[in-house]
C-alpha positions as CSV (number, residue, x, y, z in Angstrom):
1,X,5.7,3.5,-85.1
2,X,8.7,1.4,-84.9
3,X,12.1,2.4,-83.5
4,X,15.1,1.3,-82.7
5,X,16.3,3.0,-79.6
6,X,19.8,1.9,-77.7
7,X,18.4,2.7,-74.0
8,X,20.5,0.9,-70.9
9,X,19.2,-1.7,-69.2
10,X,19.6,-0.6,-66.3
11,X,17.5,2.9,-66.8
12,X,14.7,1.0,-68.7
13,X,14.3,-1.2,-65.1
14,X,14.4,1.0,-63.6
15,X,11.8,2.7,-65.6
16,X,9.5,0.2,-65.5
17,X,9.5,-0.5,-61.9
18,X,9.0,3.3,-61.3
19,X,5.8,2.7,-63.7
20,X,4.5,-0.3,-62.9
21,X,4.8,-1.7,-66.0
22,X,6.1,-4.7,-67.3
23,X,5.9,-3.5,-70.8
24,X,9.3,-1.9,-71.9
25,X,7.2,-0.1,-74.4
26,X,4.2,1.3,-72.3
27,X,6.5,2.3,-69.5
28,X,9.1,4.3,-72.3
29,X,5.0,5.7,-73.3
30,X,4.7,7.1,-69.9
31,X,7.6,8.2,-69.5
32,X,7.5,10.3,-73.0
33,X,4.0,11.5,-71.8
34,X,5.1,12.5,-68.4
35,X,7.9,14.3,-69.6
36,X,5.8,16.7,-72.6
37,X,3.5,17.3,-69.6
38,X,5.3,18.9,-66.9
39,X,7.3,21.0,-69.9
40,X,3.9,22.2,-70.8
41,X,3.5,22.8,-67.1
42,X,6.8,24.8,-67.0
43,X,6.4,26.8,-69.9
44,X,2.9,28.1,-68.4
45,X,4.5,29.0,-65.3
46,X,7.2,30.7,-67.4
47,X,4.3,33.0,-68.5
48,X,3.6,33.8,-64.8
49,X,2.7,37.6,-64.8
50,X,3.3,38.2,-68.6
51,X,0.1,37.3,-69.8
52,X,-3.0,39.7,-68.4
53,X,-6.8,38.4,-68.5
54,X,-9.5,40.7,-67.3
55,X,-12.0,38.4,-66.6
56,X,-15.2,39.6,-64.6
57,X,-16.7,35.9,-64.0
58,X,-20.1,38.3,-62.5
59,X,-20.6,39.5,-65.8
60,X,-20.1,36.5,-67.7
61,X,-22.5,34.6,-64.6
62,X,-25.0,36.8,-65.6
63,X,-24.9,36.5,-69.2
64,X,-24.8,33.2,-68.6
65,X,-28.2,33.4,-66.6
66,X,-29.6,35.4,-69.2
67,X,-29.1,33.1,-71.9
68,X,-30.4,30.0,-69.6
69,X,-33.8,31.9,-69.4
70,X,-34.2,32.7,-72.8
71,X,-33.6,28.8,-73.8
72,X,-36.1,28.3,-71.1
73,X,-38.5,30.6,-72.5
74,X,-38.3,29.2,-76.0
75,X,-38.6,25.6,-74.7
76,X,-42.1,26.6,-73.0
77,X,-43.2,27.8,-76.2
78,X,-43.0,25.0,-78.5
């Protein structure tokens, strides 16, 4: 997509020395990226304590097992 952005010289430099890029456009690209990503990171360590998961990773290793034999068993069979 095209825009038109009035950005200062001086930050999209330094931008791009930052990136390694000497594409304006891919280092703006990283930038954008690098940005969603650690908000994504903060607003999952906003959640820090509020969210509970029971998870019992023997039970679900077991199952696991379980299921691996049985496609074992029908393998053997054909």
């Amino acid at each position: 997509m095209r825009t038109t952005l009035d950005i200062p010289d001086e930050l999209i430099t330094s931008l791009q020395k930052v990136t390694g890029e000497k594409s304006k456009t891919k280092a703006i690209c990283i930038a954008i990226e690098e940005y969603i990503r650690k908000k994504r990171i903060d607003k999952l360590i906003s959640l820090s304590g509020k969210i509970k998961i029971f998870y019992d990773w023997q039970k679900m290793e077991e199952l696991e097992i379980k299921e691996m034999e049985e496609d074992a068993k029908r393998w053997r069979r054909r």
